[in-house]
N, C-alpha and C positions, 0 to 999 in steps of 0.2 A: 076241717082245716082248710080255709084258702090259702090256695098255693099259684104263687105271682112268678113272671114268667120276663126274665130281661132280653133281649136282641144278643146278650154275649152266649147264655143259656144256651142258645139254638145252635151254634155253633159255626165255623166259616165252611164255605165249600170246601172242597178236596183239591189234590192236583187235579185228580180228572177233571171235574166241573170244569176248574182254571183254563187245563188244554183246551177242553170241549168249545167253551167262547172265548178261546183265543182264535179258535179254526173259524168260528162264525165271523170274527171278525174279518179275519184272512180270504175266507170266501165273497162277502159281503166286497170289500176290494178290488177283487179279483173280477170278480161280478160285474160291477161298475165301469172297470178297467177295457173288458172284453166288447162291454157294450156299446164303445164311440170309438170308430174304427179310424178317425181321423187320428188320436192319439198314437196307435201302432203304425199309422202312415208316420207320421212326426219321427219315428227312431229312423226311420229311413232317408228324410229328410235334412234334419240338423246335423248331422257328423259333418254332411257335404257342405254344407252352405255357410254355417259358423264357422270354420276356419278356412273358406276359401279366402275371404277379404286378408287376413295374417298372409296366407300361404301365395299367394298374387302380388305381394307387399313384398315379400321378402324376394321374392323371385325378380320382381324389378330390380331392387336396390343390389344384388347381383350384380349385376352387370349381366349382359348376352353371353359374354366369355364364362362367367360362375367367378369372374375372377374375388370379387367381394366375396366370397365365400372365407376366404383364406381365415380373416380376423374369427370367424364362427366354429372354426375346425379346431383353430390353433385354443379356443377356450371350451369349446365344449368336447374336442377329443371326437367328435363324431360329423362323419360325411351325411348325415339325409337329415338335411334340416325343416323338409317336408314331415317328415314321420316324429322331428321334436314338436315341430309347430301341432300335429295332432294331437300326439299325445298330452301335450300341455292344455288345448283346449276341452277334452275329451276329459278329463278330470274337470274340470273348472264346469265343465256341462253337468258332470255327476253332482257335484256339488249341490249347485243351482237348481238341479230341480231336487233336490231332497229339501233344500230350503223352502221350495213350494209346495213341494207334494207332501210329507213329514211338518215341515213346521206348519201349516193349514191344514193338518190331518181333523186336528180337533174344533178349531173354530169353525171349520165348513159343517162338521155334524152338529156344530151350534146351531147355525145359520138353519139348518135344516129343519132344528128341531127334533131332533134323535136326543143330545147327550145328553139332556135334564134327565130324561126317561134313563136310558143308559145308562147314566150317574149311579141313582138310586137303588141298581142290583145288585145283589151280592157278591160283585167280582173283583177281583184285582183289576183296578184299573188304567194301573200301566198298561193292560194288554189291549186296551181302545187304541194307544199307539203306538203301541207295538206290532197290535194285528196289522195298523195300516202301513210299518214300514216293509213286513215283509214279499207282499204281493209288489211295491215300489221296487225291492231290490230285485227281483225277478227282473222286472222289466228293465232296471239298468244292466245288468246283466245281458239281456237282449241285444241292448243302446250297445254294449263294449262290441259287443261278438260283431255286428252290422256295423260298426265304426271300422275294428279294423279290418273286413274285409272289401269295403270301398274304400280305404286308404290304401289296400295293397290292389287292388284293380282298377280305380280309377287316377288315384295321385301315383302309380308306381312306387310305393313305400314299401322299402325290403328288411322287414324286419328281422334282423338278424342275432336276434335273442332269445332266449328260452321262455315258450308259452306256458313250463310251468311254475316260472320263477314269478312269470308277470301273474297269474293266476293266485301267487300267493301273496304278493303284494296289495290284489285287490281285496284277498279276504282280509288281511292284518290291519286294511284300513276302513274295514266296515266299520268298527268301533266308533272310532275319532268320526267320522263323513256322518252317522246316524246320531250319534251323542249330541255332536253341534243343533242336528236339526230337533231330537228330542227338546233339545234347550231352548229351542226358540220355540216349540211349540209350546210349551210352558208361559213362555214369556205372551207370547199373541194370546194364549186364551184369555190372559188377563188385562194387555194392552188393546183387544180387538183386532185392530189394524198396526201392520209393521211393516209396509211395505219398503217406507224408507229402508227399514232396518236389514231387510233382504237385499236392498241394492248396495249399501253398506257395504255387507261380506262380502259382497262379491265384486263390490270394484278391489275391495280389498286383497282379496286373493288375487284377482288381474293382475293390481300394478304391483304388491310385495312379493309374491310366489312367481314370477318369471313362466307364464304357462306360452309366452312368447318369445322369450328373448333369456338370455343366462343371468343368474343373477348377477355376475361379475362386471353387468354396463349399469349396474344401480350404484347411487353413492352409498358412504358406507355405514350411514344411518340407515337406510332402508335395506341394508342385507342385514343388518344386527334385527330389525321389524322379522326378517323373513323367515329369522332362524326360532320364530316364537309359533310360528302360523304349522301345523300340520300338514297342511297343504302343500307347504315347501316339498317336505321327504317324500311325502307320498309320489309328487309329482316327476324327483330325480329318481328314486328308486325305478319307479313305471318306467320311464329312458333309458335307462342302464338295464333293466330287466332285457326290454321290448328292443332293444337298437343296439346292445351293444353287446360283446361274447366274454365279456368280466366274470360273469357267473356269479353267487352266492357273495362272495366277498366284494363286486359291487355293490351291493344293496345290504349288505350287515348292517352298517350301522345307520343308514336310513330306515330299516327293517323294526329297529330296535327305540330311533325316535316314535317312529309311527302306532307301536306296542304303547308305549310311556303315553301318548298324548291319548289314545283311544281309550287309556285306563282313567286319565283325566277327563274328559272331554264324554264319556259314558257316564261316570258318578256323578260330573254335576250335573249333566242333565236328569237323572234316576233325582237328585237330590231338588232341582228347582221343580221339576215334577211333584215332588210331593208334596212343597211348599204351596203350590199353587194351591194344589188340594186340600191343605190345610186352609189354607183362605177363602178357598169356596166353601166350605162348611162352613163358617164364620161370614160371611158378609152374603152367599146367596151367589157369587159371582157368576155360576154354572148356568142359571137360570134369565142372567142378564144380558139382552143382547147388545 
């Protein structure tokens, strides 16, 4: 009797397998990551230099006195608008490179020449970018820790909030920060090139999320924008956590946008992810550079 033998037959891997290259991915990252030592100079670098230009800006327009100050207190409730200015650009940093590191996780191993091969394995392949965002969030994780202690030793910023409030805000907003970037990676493996699209988000997060200034000097068209973007909460919560002694019921209901939109902002990416991949089996696109 011949006896014929399908690809469904064989069976899929396991979890373990799954773990097993998801870690190689993560390694592989890591790997790469460790090996240009100009990148780990760079966290050391841009905290300071990216919101010096805001934070020398806003210090002029002070006055010598601080007397300008008043209008900033009397609406954001808080004295150190040094430690706003950081922490507003400090998120929008995080952003921005998840945008490039995440969303070009998978066109660079195009480029390379890896993902055809990659492709073709038996794996779930969400975990090609997933492996790559986890080694990324380590290092942002680094970027926060070196952020804020050159904002409290070299700008004098006396954060006077709870480190484990602000700790929990960062994790609630993995979701939403890596969903976004899942999604655009999706979108570039099949667009190629997006770089426009990466400047996009993120003048958009600049000028609608207030990572400068409150939202309360935008007109009120663009705080109705503001209250759509993620970025918003993520970024009042972080202030209220990190600058100010509100505690837990400061940041509830920021806490709780930030939950909603990560739950959002996770499934479509998981969901354009897969579309992609149904399109690459159909037209070939994995294989096209």
């Amino acid at each position: 009797m011949e006896t014929t033998f399908s690809p469904q037959s064989l069976g899929r891997p396991g979890l373990l397998s799954e773990l097993r290259a998801l870690f190689a991915v993560v390694r592989r990252e890591w790997t790469s990551f460790v090996r240009y030592p100009s990148w780990i100079i760079s966290l050391f670098i841009w905290p300071v230099i990216f919101p010096m230009g805001y934070i020398l800006t806003a210090r002029a327009l002070s006055g010598v006195d601080g007397s300008g100050l008043t209008t900033f207190r009397n609406t954001t409730g808080l004295n150190e608008y040094v430690g706003y200015i950081a922490v507003g650009t400090m998120i929008w940093m995080w952003q921005n490179i998840v945008l490039w590191a995440v969303g070009y996780a998978l066109r660079n191993e195009q480029m390379r020449g890896t993902l055809e091969s990659n492709w073709l394995s038996p794996t779930w392949r969400f975990s090609y970018l997933l492996g790559s965002s986890i080694p990324q969030m380590v290092s942002m994780f680094m970027l926060m820790l070196v952020s804020g202690l050159e904002y409290a030793f070299l700008f004098g910023v006396d954060f006077n909030g709870s480190l484990w409030l602000s700790l929990l805000v960062i994790l609630a907003s993995i979701p939403s920060v890596y969903g976004l970037g899942f999604a655009f990676a999706s979108v570039v493996i099949t667009l190629k090139e997006a770089n426009a699209f990466v400047f996009l988000v993120r003048g958009i997060v600049m000028i609608f999320c207030g990572i400068t200034y409150p939202l309360a000097m935008l007109p009120g068209w663009m705080e109705s924008v503001a209250q759509w973007l993620p970025q918003t909460y993520i970024i009042h919560a972080m202030r209220s956590a990190a600058l100010s002694a509100e505690g837990f019921s400061g940041i509830a209901f920021d806490l709780k946008m930030i939950l909603l939109f990560g739950v959002f902002w996770f499934a479509l990416g998981y969901a354009l992810f897969n579309m992609m991949e149904r399109r690459a089996r159909q037209t070939g696109a994995i294989g096209q550079y």
